[in-house]
C-alpha positions as CSV (number, residue, x, y, z in Angstrom):
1,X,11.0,-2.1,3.3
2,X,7.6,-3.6,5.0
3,X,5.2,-2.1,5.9
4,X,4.1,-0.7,9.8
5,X,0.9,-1.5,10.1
6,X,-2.2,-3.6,7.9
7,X,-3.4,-0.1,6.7
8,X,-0.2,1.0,5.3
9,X,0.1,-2.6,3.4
10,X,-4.0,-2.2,2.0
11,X,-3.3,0.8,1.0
12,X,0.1,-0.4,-1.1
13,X,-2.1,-3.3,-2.1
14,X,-4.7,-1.3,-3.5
15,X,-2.3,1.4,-5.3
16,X,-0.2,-1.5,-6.6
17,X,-2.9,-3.1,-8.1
18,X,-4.2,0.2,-9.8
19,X,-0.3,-0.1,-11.3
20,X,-1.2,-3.5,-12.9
21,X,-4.1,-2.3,-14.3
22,X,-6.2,-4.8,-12.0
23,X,-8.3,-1.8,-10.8
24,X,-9.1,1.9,-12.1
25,X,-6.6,4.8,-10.6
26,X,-10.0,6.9,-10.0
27,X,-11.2,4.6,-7.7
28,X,-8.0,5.3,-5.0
29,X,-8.2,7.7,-2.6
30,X,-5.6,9.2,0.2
31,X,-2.4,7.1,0.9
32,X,-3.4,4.7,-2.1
33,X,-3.4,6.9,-4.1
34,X,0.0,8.8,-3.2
35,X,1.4,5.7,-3.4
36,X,0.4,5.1,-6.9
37,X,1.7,8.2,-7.9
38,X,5.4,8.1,-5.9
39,X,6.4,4.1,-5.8
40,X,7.1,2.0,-8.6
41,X,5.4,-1.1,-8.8
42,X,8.5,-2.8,-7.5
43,X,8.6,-1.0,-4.5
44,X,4.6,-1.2,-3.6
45,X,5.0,-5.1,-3.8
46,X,7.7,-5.1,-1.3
47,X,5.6,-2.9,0.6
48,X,2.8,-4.9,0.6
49,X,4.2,-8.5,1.3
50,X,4.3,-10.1,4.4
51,X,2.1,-11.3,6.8
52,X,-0.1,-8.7,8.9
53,X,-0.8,-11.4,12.0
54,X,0.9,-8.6,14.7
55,X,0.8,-5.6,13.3
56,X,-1.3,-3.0,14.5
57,X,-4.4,-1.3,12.4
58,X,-2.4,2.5,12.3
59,X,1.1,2.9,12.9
60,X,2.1,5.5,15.4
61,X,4.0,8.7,14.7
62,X,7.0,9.2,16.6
């Protein structure tokens, strides 16, 4: 599943990243960091592909 909006897909970026081990887990905050704790790493990567050309900075909540 892709993601809405560029922030949802930084924030997958950053907490998938903290997964790897490519940055510390103290240093996310928020939807990051919710993410690290909830998704597998599998699941933030598919969250976080895809281009963001068209996608609008915050999704809307219906």
């Amino acid at each position: 599943m892709p993601a809405q909006s560029k922030a949802q897909q930084k924030a997958a970026g950053a907490a998938l990243s903290a997964k790897r081990g490519e940055t510390k887990k103290s240093e996310l905050k928020g939807a990051s960091r919710s993410m690290y704790e909830s998704m597998s790493e599998k699941e933030l990567a598919d969250f976080a592909e895809g281009p963001r050309k068209g996608k609008p900075e915050h999704s809307s909540k219906s």
